[in-house]
N, C-alpha and C positions, 0 to 999 in steps of 0.2 A: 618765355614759355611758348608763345605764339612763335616763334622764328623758331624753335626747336621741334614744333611738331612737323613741321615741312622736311627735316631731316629726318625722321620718324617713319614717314609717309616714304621716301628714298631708299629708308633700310628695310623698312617691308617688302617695296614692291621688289627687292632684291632676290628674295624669297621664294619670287614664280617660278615656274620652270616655263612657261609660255611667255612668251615675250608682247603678246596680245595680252594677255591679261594684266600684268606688269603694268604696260602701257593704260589700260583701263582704267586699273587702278589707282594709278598716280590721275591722269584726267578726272575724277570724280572726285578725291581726293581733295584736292586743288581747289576745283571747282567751292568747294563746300566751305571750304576753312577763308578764301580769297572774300567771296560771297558774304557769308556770313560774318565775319572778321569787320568790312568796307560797303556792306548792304545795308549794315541796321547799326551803323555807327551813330552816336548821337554829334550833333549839328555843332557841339563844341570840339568836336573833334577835326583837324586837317582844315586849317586857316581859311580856305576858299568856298567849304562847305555852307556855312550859314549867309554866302551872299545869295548863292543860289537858291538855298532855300527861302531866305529871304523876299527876290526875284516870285519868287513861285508863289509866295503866301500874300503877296500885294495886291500881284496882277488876279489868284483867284477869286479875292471879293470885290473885283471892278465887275459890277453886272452886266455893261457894254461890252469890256475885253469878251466877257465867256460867250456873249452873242454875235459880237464881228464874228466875220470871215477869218481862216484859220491861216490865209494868203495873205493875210495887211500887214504891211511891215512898218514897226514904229520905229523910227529914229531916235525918239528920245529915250530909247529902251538901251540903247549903245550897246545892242548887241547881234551877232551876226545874222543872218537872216534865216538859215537853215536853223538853227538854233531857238529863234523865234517863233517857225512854223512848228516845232516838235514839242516845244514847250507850250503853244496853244492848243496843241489837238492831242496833249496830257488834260491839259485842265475843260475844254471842253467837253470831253468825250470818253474822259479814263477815270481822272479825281481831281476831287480839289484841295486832296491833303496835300501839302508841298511836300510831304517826306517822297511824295513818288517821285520826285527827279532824283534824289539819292539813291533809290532802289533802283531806277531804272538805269541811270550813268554807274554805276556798280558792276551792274549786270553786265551791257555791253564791252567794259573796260573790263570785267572778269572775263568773258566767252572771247573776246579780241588776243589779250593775252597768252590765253592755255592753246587755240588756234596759232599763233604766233610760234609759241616756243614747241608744239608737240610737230610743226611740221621742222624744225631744227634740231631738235634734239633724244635720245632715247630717256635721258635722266630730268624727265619734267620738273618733279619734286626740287632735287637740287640748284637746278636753274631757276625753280622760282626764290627760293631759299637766297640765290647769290643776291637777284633782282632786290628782294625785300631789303636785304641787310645794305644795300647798296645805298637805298633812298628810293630808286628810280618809280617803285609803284605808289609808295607815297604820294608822291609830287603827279602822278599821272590820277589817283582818287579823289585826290587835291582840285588841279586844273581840270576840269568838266570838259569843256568846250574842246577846248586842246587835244585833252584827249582823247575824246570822239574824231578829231582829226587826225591823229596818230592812229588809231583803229584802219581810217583809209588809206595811209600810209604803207601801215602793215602791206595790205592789196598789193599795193601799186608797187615795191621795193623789187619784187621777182618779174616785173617788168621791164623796171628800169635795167637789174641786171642780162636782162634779156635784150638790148636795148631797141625793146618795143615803147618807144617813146609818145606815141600816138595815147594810149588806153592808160600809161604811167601819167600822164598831164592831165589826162580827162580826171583819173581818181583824185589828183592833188588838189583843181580845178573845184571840184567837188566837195573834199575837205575843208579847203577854204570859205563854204558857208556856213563852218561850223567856228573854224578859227583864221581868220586874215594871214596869220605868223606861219602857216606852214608853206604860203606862194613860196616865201623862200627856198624850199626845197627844189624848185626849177631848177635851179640852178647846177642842181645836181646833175643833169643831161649835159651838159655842157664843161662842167668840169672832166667828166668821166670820157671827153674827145683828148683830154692833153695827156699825151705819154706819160709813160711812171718811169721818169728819171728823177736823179737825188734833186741835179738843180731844176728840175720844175716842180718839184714838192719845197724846193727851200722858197723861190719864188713866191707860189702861193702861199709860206705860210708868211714870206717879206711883204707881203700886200697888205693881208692880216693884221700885220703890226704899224703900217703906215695910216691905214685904215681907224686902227686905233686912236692914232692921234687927230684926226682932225672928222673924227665921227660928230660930233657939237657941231662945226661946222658946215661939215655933206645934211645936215637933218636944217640948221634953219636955212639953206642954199633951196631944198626944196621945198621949204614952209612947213616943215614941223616942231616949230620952235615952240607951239601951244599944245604940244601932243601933250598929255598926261605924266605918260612915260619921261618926257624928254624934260618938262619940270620938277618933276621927283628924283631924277637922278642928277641935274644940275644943283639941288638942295642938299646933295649928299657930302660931308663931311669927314666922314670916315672912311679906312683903309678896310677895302675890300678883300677880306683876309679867306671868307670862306669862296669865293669868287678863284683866287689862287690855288688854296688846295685842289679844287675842282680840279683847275686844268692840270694840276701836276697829276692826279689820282688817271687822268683821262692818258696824259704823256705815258704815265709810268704802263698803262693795262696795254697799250697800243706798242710801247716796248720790249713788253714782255713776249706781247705776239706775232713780235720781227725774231726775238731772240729764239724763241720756238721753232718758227719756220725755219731758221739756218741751221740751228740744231738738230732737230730730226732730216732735214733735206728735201725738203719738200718738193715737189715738181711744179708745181704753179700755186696761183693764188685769184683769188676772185679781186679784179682790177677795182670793182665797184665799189665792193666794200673798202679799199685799200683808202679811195678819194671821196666814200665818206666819211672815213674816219679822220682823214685830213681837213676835211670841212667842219669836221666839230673842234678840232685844236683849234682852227680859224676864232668860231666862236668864243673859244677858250681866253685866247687873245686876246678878243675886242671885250671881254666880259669887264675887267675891272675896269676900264673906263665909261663902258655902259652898263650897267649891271643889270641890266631887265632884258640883256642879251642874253643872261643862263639860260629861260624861259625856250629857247630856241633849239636847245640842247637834247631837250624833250623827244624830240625825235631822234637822234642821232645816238644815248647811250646803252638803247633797248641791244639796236647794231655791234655798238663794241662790245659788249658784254657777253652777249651770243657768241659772237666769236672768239674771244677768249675763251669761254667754257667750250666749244667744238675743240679749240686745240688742247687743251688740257685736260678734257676727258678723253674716251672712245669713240667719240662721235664723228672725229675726221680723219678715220685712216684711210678712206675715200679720198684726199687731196694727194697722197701719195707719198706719203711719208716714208723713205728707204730706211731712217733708224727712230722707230716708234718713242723710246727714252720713256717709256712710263712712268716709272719712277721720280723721274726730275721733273714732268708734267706735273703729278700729283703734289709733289712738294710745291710747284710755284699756284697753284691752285689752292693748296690748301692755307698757304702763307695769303695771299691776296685775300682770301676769305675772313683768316684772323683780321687784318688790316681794317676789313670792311665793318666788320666785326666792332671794334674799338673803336673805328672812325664814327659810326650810328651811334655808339655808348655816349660819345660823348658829346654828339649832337641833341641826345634825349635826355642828358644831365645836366648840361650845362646851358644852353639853348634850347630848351625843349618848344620855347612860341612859336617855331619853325614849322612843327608839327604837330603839335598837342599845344592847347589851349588850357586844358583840362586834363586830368589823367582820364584814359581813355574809356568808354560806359557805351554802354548800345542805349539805343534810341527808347525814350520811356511812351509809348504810344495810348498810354492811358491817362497822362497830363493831356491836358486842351490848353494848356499855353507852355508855348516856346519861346523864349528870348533871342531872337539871331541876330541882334544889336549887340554883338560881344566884345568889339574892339573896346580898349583900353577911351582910343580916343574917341568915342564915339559915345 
């Protein structure tokens, strides 16, 4: 019922005769349903929420934390430092209810978002619709920290494809006080110098897979054989099945929108995008042998997604399209969509500890106790 009012909100804004208002109104829209929907969820909802809330309800009744300096960085808090100061000058100076880091990472990751997709697209509503049914803002309400770094990501993306690499490094630079995992994205300036031939895409994705095999050993070579990460997945047992679909779901959206491009006939294509999206199959790759590599992904499928819906709606007849083929656009659109569709069904049927803990309840803010000790093992 929730994913179908975002289609709701899509057939209205249809309605306008002003393209300003349309636009409007899907932004507010959004806003409200996204907001409210991921603002006053309750703490058994979306696996990662009750640490932080957790985090928050600790450090507010240490009487020293709320007195230090809002600059002191603890270590033993294992968390990043930007991160830290935000979280101290919530509790000093805003509240000491910890639901405010849920309202507050809501917020940002709601207004990051509708920013995101309304300078990409005219069909906001739908685009978020795909996003939702997808997982991808799940997992971004989910990861906090993350994705306040993806927030600065957003930034910095229209620089990279600009390649104003100076102010793109500063943002990323940046983000990484919030999450360490997005440095990776350097890397992006560098890939985006090697021409776009088949064999230098087959290349890189040949590295990918070599990569693959002896990632265990490149991590205790430079001493992270105690990482967290790198003991939890050495304990791992199981065939990483949802790890695979991923990267097929990722192959299949990225070849739909090679098939698009030759199809209609495009005249160019944004190079950027072309070798980030080759950087997330990388990821794809190294994923079932590392599997807390999905986590990295985070940034990369906000990109392919958008781009998909540009080519298969009306949003890119600006790249130069000689035979539009709307028709067959809206069919491969609207098929991915069921896909997406059935694929979440039965992530919430059948696996729902993924994402729901609990069937899903807003936040009961006239209880004075909260339990955010909700793991199984714990």
């Amino acid at each position: 019922m929730y994913f179908i009012l975002f289609l709701v909100v899509h057939l209205v804004s249809k309605q306008f005769k002003h393209a300003g208002k349309a636009r409007l109104f899907q932004l507010v829209s959004c806003f409200i349903l996204l907001f409210g929907f991921f603002g006053f969820r309750d703490i058994t909802v979306l696996n990662d929420t009750p640490h932080y809330y957790g985090y928050y309800y600790q450090l507010a009744r240490v009487k020293s934390y709320s007195e230090s300096s809002i600059f002191v960085y603890k270590l033993l808090l294992n968390l990043e430092y930007g991160y830290q100061v935000m979280q101290h000058i919530l509790i000093k100076y805003v509240s000491k209810e910890p639901f405010t880091i849920i309202i507050l990472s809501s917020l940002i990751i709601t207004w990051g978002n509708i920013r995101f997709l309304s300078h990409n697209t005219r069909n906001i509503a739908l685009a978020f619709f795909m996003l939702l049914i997808s997982g991808i803002l799940f997992d971004q309400y989910c990861l906090i920290r993350q994705s306040i770094a993806l927030m600065f990501f957003y930034s910095a993306y229209p620089y990279l494809q600009q390649k104003k690499h100076k102010p793109y490094v500063s943002l990323i630079i940046i983000a990484a006080f919030f999450h360490m995992s997005v440095l990776v994205l350097l890397i992006l300036p560098l890939i985006q110098r090697i021409p776009v031939t088949k064999r230098n895409i087959a290349l890189v994705l040949g590295a990918a897979v070599i990569f693959s095999f002896i990632v265990y050993e490149t991590f205790r070579l430079i001493g992270l054989s105690e990482w967290k990460y790198f003991v939890m997945n050495m304990k791992r047992d199981t065939f990483p099945v949802a790890a695979v679909l991923d990267g097929t779901m990722m192959l299949s959206i990225i070849m739909c929108c090679f098939f698009i491009y030759k199809k209609t006939g495009m005249e160019h294509y944004d190079k950027t995008t072309l070798w980030t999206a080759v950087f997330g199959l990388c990821i794809c790759i190294i994923t079932p042998s590392f599997l807390s590599f999905f986590r990295l992904n985070i940034f990369i499928w906000p990109f392919i997604y958008i781009t998909f819906f540009k080519l298969t709606t009306g949003d890119a007849i600006e790249l130069g399209m000689q035979r539009p083929q709307m028709p067959l656009r809206r069919l491969i659109l609207i098929s991915v969509l069921a896909l997406l569709m059935l694929r979440i069904s039965i992530i919430l049927a059948f696996r729902n500890e993924w994402y729901h803990l609990i069937p899903y309840s807003f936040y009961d803010f006239s209880d004075h106790f909260h339990n955010f000790n909700i793991y199984w093992e714990k």
